[in-house]
PDB file of N, CA, C and O in Angstrom:
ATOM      1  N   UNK A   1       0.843  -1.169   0.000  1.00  0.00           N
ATOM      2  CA  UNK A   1       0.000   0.000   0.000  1.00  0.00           C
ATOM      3  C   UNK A   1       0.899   1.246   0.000  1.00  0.00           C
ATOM      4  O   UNK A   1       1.739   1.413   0.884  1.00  0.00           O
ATOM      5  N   UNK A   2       0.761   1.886  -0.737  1.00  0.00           N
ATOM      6  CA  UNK A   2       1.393   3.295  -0.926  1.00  0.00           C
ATOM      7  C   UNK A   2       1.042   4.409  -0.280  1.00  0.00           C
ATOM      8  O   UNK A   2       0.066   5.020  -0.715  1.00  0.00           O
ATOM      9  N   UNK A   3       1.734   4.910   0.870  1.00  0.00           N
ATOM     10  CA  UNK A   3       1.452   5.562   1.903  1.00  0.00           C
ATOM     11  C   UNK A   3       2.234   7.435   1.943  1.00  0.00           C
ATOM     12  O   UNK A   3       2.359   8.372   2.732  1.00  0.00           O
ATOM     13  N   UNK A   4       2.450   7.201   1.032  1.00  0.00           N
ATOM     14  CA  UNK A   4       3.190   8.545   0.118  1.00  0.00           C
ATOM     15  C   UNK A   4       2.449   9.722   0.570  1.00  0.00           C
ATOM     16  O   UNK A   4       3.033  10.620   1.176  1.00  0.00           O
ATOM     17  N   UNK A   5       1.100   9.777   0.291  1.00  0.00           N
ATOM     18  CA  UNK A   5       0.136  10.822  -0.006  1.00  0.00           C
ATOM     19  C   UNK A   5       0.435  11.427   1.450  1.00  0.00           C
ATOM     20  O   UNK A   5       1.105  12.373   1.864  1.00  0.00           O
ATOM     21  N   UNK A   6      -0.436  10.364   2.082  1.00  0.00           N
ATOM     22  CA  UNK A   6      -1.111  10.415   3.428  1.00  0.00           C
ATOM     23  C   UNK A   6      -0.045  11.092   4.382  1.00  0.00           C
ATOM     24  O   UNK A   6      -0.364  12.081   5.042  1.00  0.00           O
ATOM     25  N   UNK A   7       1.582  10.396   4.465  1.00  0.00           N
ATOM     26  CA  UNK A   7       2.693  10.785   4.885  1.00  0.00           C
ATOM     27  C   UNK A   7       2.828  12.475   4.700  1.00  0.00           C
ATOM     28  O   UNK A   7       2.922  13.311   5.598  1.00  0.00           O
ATOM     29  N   UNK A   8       2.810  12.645   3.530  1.00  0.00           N
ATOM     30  CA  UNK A   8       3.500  13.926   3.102  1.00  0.00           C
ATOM     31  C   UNK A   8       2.180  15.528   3.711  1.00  0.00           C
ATOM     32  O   UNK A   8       2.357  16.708   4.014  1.00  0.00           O
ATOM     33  N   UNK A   9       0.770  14.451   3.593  1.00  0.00           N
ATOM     34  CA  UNK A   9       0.076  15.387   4.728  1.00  0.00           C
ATOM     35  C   UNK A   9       0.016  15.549   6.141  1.00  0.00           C
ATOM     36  O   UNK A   9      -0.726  16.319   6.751  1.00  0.00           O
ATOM     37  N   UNK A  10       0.938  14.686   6.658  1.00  0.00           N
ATOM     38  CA  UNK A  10       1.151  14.570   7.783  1.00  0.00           C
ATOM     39  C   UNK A  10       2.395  15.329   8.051  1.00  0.00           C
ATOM     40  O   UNK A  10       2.483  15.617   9.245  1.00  0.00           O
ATOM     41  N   UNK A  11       3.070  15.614   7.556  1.00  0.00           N
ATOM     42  CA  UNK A  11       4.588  16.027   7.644  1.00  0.00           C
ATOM     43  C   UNK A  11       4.225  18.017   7.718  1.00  0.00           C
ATOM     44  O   UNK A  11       4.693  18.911   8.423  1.00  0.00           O
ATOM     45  N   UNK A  12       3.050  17.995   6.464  1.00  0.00           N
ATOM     46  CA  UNK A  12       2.765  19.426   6.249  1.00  0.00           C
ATOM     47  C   UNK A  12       2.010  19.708   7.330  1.00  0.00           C
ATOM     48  O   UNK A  12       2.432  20.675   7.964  1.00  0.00           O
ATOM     49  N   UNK A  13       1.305  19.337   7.640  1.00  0.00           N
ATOM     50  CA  UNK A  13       0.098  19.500   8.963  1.00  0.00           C
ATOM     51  C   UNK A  13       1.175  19.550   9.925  1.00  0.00           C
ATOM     52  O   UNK A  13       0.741  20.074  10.951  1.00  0.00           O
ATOM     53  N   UNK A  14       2.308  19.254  10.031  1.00  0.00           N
ATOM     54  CA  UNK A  14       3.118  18.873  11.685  1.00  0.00           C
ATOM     55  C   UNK A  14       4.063  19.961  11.305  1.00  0.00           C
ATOM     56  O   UNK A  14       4.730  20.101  12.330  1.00  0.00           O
ATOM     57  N   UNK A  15       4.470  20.744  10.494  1.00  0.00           N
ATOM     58  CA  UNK A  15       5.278  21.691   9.847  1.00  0.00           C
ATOM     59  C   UNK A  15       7.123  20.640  10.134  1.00  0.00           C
ATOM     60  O   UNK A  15       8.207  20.975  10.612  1.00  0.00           O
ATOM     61  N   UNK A  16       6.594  19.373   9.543  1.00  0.00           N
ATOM     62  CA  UNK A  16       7.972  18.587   9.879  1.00  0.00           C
ATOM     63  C   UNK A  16       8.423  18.727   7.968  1.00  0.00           C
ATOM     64  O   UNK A  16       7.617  18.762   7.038  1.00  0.00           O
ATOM     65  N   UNK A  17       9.877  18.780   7.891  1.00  0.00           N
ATOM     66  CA  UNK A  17      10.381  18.959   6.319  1.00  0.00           C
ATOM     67  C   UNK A  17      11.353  17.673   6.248  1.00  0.00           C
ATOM     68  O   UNK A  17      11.042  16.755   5.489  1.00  0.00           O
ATOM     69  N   UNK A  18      12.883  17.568   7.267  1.00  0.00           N
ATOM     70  CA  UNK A  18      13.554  16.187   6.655  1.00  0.00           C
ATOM     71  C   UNK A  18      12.867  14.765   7.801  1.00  0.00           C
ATOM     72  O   UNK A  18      13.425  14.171   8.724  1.00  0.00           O
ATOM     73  N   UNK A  19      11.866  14.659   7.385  1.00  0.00           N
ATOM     74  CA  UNK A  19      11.716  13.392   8.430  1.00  0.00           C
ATOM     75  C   UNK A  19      10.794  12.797   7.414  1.00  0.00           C
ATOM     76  O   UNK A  19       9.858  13.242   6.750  1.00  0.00           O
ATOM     77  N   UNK A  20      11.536  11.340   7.551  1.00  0.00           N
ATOM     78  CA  UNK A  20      11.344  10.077   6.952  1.00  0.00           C
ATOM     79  C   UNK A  20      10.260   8.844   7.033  1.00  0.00           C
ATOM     80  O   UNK A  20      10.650   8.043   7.882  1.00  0.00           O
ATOM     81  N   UNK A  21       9.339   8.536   6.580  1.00  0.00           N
ATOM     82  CA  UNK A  21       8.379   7.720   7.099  1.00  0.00           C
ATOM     83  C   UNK A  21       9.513   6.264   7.974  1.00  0.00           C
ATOM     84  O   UNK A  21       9.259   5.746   9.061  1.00  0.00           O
ATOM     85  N   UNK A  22      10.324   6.041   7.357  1.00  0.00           N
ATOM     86  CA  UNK A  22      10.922   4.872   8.242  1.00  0.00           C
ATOM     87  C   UNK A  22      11.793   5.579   9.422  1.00  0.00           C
ATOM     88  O   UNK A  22      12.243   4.877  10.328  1.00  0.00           O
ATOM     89  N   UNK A  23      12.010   6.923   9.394  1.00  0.00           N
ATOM     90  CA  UNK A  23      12.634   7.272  10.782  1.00  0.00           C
ATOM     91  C   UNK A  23      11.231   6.710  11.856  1.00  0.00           C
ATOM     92  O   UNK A  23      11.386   6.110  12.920  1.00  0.00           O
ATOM     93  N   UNK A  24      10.307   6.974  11.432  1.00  0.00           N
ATOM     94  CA  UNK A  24       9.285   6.753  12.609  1.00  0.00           C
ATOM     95  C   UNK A  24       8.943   5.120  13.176  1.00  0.00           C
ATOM     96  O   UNK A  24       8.430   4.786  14.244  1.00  0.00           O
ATOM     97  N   UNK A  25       9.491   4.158  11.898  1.00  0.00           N
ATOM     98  CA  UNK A  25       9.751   2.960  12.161  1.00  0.00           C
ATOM     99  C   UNK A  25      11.070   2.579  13.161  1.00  0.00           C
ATOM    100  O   UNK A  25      11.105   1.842  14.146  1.00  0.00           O
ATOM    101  N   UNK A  26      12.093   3.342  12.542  1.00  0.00           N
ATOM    102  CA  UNK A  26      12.460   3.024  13.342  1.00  0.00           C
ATOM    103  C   UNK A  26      12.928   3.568  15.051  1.00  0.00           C
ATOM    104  O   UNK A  26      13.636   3.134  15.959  1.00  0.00           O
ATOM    105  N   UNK A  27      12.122   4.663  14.822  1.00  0.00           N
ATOM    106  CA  UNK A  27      12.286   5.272  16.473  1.00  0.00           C
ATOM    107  C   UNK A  27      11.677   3.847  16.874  1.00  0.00           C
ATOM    108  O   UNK A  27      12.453   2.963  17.237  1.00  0.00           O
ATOM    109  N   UNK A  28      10.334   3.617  16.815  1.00  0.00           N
ATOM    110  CA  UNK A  28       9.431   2.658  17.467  1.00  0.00           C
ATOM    111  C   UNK A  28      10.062   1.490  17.620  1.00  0.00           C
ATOM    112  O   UNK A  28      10.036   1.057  18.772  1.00  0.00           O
ATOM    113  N   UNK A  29      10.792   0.642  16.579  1.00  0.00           N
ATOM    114  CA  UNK A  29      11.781  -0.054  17.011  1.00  0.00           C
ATOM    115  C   UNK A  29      12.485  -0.158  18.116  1.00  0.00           C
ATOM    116  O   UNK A  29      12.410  -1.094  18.912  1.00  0.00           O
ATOM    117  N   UNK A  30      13.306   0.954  18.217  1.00  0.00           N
ATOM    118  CA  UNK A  30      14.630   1.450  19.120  1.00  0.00           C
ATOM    119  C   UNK A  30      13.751   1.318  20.538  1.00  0.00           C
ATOM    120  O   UNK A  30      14.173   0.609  21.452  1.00  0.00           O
ATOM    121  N   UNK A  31      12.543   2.029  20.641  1.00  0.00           N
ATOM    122  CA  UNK A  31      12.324   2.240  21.844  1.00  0.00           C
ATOM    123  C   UNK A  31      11.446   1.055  22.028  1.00  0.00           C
ATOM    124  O   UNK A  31      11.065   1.102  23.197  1.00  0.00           O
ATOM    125  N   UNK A  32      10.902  -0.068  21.387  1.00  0.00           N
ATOM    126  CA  UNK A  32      10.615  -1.224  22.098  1.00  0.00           C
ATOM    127  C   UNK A  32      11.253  -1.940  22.642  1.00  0.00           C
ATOM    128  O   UNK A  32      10.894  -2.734  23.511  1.00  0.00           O
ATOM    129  N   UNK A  33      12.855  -1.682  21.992  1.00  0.00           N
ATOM    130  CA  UNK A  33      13.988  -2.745  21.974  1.00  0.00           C
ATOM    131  C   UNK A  33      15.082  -2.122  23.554  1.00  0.00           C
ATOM    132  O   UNK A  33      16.068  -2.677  24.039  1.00  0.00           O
ATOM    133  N   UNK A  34      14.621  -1.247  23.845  1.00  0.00           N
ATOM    134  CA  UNK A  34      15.399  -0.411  25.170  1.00  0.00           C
ATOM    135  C   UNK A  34      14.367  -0.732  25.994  1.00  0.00           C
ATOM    136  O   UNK A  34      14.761  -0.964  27.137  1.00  0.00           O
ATOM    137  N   UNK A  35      13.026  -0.846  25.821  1.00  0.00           N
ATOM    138  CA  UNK A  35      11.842  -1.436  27.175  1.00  0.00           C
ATOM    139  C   UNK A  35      12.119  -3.112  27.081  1.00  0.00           C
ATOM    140  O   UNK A  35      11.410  -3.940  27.653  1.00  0.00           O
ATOM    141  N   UNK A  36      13.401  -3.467  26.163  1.00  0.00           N
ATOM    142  CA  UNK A  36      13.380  -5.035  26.951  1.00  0.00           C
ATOM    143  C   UNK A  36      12.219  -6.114  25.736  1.00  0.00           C
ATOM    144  O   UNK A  36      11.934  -7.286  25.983  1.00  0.00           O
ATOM    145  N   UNK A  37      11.766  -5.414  24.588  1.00  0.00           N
ATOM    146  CA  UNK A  37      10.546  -6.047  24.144  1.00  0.00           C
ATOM    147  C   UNK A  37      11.619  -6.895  23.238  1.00  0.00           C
ATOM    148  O   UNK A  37      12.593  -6.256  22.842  1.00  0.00           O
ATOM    149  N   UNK A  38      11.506  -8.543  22.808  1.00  0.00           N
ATOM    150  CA  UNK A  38      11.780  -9.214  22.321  1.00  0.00           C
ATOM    151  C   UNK A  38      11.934  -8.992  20.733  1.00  0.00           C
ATOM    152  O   UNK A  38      11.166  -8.354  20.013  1.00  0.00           O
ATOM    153  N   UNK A  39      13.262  -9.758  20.311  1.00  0.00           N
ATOM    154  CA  UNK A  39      13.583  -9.192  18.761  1.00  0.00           C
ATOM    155  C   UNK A  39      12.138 -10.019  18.208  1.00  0.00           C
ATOM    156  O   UNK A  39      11.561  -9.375  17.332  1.00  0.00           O
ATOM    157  N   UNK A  40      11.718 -10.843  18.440  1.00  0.00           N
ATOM    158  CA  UNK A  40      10.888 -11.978  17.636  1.00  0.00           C
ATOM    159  C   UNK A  40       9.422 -10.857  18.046  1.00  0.00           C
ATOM    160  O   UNK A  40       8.462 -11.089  17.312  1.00  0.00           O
ATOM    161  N   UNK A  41       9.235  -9.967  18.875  1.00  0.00           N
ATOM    162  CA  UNK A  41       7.744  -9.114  18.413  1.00  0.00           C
ATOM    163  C   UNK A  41       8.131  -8.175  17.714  1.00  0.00           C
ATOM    164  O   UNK A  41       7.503  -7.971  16.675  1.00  0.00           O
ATOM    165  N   UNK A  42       9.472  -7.154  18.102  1.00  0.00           N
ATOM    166  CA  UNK A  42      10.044  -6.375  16.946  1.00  0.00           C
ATOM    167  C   UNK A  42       9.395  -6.803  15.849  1.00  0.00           C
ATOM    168  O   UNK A  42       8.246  -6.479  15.547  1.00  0.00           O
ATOM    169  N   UNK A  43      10.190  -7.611  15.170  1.00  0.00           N
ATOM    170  CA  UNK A  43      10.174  -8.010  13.930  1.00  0.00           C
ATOM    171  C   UNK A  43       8.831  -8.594  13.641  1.00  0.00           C
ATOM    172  O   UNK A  43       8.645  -8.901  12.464  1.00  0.00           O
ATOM    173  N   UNK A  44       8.148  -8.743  14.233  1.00  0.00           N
ATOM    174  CA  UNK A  44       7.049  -9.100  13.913  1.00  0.00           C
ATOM    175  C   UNK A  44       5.872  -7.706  13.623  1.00  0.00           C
ATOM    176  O   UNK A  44       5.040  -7.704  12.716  1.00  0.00           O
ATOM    177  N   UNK A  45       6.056  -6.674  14.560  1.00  0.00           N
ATOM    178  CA  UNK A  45       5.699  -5.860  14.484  1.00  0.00           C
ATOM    179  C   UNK A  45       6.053  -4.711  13.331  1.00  0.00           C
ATOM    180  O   UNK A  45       5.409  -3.717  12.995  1.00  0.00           O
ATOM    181  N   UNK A  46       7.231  -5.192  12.893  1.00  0.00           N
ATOM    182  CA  UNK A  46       7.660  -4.268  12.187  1.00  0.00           C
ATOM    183  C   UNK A  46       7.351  -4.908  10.429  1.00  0.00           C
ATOM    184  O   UNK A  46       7.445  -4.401   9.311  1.00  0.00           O
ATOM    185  N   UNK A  47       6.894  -6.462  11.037  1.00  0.00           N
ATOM    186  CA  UNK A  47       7.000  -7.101   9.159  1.00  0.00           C
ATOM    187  C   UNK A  47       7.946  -7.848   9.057  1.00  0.00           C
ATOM    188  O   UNK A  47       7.722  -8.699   8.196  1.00  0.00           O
ATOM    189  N   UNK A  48       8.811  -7.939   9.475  1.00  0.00           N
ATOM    190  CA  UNK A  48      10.031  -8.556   8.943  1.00  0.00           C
ATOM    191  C   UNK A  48       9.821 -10.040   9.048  1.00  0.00           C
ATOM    192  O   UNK A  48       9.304 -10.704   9.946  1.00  0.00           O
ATOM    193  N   UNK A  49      10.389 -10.412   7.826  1.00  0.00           N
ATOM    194  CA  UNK A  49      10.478 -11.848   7.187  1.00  0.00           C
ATOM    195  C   UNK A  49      12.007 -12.716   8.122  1.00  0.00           C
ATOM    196  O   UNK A  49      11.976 -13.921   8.373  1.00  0.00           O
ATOM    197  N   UNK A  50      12.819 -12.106   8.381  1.00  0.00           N
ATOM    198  CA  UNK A  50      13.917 -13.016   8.847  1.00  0.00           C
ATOM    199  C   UNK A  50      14.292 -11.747  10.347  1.00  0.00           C
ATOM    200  O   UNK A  50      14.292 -10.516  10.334  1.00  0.00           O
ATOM    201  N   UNK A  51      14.550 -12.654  11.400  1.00  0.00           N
ATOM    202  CA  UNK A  51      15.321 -11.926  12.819  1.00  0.00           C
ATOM    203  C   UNK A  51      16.540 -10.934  12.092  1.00  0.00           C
ATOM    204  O   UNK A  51      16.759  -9.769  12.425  1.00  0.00           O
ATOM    205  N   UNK A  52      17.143 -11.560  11.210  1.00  0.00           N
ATOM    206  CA  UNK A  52      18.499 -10.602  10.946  1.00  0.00           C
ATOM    207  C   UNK A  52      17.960  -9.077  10.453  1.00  0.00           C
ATOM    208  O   UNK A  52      18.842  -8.219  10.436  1.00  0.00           O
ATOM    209  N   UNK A  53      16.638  -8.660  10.061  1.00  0.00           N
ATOM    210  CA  UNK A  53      16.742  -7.768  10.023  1.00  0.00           C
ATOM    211  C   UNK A  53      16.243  -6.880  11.115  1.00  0.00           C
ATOM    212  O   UNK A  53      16.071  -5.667  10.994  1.00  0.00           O
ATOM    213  N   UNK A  54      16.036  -7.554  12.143  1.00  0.00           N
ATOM    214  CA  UNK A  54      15.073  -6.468  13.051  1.00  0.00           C
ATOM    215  C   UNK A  54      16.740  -6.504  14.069  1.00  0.00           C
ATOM    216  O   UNK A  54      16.762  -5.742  15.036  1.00  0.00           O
ATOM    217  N   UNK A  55      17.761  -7.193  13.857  1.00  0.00           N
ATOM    218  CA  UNK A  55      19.071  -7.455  14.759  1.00  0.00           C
ATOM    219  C   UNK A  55      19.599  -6.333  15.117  1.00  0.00           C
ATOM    220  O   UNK A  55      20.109  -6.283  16.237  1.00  0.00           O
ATOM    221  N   UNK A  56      19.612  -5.132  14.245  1.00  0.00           N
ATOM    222  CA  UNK A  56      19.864  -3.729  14.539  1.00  0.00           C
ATOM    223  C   UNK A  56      19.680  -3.276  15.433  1.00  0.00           C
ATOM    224  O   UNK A  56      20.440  -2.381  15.803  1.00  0.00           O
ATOM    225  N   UNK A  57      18.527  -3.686  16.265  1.00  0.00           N
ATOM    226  CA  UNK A  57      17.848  -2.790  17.305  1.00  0.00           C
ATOM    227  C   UNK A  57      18.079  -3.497  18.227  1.00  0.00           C
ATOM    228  O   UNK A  57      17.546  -3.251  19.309  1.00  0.00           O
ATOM    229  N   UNK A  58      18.999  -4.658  18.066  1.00  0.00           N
ATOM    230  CA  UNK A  58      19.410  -5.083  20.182  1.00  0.00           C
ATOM    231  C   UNK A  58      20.971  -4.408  20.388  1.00  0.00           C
ATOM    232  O   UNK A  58      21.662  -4.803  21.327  1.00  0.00           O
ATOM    233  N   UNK A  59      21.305  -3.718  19.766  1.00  0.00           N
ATOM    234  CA  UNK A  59      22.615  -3.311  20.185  1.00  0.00           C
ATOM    235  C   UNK A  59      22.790  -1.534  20.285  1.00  0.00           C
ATOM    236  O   UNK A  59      23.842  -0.896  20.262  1.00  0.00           O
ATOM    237  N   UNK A  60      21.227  -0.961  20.414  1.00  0.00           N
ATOM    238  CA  UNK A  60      20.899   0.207  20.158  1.00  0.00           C
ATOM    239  C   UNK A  60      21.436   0.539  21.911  1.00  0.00           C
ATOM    240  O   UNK A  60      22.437   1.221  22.132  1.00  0.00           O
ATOM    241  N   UNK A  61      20.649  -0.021  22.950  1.00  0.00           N
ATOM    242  CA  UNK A  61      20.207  -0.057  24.029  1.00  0.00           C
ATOM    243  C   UNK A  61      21.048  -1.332  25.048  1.00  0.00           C
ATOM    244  O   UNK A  61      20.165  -2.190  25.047  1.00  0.00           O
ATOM    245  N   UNK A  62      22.017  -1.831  25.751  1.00  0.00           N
ATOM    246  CA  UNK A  62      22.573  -2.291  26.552  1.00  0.00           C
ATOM    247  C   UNK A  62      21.853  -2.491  28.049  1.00  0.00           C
ATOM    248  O   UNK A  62      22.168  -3.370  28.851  1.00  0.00           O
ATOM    249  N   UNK A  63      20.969  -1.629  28.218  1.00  0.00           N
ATOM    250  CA  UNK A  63      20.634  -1.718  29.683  1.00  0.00           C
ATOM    251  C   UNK A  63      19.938  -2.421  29.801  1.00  0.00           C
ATOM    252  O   UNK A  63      20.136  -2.816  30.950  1.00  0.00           O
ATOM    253  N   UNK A  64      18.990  -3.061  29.331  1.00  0.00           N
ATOM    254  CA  UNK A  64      18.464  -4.274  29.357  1.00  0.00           C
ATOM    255  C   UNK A  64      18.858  -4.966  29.115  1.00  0.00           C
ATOM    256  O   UNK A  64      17.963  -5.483  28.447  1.00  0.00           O
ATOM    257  N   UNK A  65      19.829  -5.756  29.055  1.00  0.00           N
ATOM    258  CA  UNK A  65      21.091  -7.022  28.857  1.00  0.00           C
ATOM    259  C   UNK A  65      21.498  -6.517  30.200  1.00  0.00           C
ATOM    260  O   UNK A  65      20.753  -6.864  31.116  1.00  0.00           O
ATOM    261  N   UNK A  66      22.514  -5.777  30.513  1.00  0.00           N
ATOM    262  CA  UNK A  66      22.627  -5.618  31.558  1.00  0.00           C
ATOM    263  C   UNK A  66      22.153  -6.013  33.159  1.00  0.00           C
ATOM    264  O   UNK A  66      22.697  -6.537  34.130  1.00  0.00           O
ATOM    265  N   UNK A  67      20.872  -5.469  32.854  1.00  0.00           N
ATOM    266  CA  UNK A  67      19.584  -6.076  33.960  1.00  0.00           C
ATOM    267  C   UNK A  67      19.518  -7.006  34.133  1.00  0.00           C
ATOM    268  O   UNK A  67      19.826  -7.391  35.261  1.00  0.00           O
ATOM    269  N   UNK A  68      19.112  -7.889  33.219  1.00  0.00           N
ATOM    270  CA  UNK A  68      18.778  -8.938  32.644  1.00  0.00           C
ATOM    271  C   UNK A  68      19.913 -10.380  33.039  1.00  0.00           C
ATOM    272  O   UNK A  68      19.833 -11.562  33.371  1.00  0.00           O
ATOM    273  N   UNK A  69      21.086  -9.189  32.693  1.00  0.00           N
ATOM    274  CA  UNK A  69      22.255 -10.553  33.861  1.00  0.00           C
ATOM    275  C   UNK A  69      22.623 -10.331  34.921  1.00  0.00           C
ATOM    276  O   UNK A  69      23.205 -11.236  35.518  1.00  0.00           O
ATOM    277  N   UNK A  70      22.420  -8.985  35.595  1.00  0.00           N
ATOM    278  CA  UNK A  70      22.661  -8.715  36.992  1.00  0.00           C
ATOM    279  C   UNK A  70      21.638  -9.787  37.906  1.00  0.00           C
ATOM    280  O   UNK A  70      22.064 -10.444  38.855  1.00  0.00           O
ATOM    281  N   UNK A  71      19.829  -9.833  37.295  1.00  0.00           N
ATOM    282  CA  UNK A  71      19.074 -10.396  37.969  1.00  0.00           C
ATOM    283  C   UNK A  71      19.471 -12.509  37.865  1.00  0.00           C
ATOM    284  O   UNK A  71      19.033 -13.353  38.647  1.00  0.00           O
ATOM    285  N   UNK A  72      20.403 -12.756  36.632  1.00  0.00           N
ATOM    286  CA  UNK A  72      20.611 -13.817  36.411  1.00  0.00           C
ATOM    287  C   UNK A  72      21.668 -14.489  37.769  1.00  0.00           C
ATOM    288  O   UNK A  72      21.604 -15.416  38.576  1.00  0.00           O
ATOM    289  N   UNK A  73      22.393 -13.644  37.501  1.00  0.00           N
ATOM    290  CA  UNK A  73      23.709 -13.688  38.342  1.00  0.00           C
ATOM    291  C   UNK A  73      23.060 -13.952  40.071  1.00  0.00           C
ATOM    292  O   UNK A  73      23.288 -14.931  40.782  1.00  0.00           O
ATOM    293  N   UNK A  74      22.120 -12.608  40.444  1.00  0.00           N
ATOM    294  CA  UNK A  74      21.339 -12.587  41.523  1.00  0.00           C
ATOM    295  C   UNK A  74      20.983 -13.974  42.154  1.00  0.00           C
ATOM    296  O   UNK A  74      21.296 -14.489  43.227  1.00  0.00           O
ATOM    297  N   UNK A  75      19.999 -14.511  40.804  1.00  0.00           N
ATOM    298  CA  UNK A  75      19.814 -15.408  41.377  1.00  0.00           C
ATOM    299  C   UNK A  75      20.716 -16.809  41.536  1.00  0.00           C
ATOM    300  O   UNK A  75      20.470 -17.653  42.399  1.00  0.00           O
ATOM    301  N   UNK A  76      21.614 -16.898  40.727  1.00  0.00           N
ATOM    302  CA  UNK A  76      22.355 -17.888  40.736  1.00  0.00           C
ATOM    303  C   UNK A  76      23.209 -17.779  42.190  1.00  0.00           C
ATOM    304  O   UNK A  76      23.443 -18.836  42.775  1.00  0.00           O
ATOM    305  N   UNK A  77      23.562 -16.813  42.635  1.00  0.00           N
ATOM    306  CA  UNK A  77      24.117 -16.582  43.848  1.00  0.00           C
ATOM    307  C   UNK A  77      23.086 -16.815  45.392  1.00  0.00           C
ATOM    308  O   UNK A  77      23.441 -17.057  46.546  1.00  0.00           O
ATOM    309  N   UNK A  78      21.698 -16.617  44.784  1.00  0.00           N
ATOM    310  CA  UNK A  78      20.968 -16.447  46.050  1.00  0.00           C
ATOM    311  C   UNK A  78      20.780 -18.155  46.140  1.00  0.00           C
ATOM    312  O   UNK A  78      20.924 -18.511  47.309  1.00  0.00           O
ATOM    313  N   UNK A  79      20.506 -19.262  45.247  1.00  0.00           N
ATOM    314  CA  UNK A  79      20.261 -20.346  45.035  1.00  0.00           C
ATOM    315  C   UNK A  79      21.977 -20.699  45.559  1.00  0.00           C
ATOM    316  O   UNK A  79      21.931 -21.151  46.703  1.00  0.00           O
ATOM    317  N   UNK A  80      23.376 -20.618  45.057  1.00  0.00           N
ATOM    318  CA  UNK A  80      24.151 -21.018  45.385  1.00  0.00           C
ATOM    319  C   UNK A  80      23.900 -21.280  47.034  1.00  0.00           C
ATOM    320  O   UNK A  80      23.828 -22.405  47.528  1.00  0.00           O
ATOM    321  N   UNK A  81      23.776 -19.952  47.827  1.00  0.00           N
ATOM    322  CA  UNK A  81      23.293 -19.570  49.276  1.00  0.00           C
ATOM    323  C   UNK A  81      22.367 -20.582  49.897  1.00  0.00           C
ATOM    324  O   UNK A  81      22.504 -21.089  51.011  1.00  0.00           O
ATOM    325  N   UNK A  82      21.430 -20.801  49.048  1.00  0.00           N
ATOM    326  CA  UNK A  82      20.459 -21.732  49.759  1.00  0.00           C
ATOM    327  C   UNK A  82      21.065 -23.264  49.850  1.00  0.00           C
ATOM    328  O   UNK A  82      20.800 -23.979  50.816  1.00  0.00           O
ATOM    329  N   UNK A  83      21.732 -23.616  48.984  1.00  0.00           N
ATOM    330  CA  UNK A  83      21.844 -24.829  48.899  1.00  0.00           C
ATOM    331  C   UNK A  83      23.680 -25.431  49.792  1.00  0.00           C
ATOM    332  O   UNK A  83      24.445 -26.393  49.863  1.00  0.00           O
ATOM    333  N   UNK A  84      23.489 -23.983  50.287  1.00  0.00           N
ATOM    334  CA  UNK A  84      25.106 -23.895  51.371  1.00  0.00           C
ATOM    335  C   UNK A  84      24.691 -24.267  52.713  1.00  0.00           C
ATOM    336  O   UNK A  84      25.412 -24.755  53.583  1.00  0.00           O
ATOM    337  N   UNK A  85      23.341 -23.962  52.800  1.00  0.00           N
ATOM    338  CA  UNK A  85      22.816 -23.977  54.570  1.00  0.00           C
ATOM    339  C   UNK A  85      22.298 -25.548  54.619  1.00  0.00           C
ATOM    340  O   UNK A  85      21.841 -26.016  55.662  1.00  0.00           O
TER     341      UNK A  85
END
């Protein structure tokens, strides 16, 4: 579907001039992929036929990896603990 028209009245109505219909794809990307949201809804959300292309957007954002092994680690240590007593 050709979304040309509709875009370019949206851009004039918003008094926006270099902005891109896929910049807005991919802000939405970026910021699902920094709340932690999975490449496999990304890409699903976005259309995409293969993970490699939605792959861009897990290396945007670190802090959720981060988290994600601090709480791993957490628990592997709190379980180490339990199974000491």
């Amino acid at each position: 579907m050709e979304i040309k028209h509709g875009w370019d009245t949206i851009k004039t109505l918003a008094q926006l001039e270099d902005v891109h219909f896929h910049d807005c794809r991919r802000s939405f990307a970026s910021w699902m992929a920094a709340r932690g949201t999975s490449m496999a809804i990304i890409g699903k959300s976005l259309g995409h036929k293969h993970l490699s292309a939605t792959q861009i957007y897990a290396r945007l954002d670190l802090s959720a990896v981060r988290q994600h092994a601090a709480a791993a680690v957490d628990a592997m240590t709190r379980a180490g603990a339990n199974e000491a007593k």
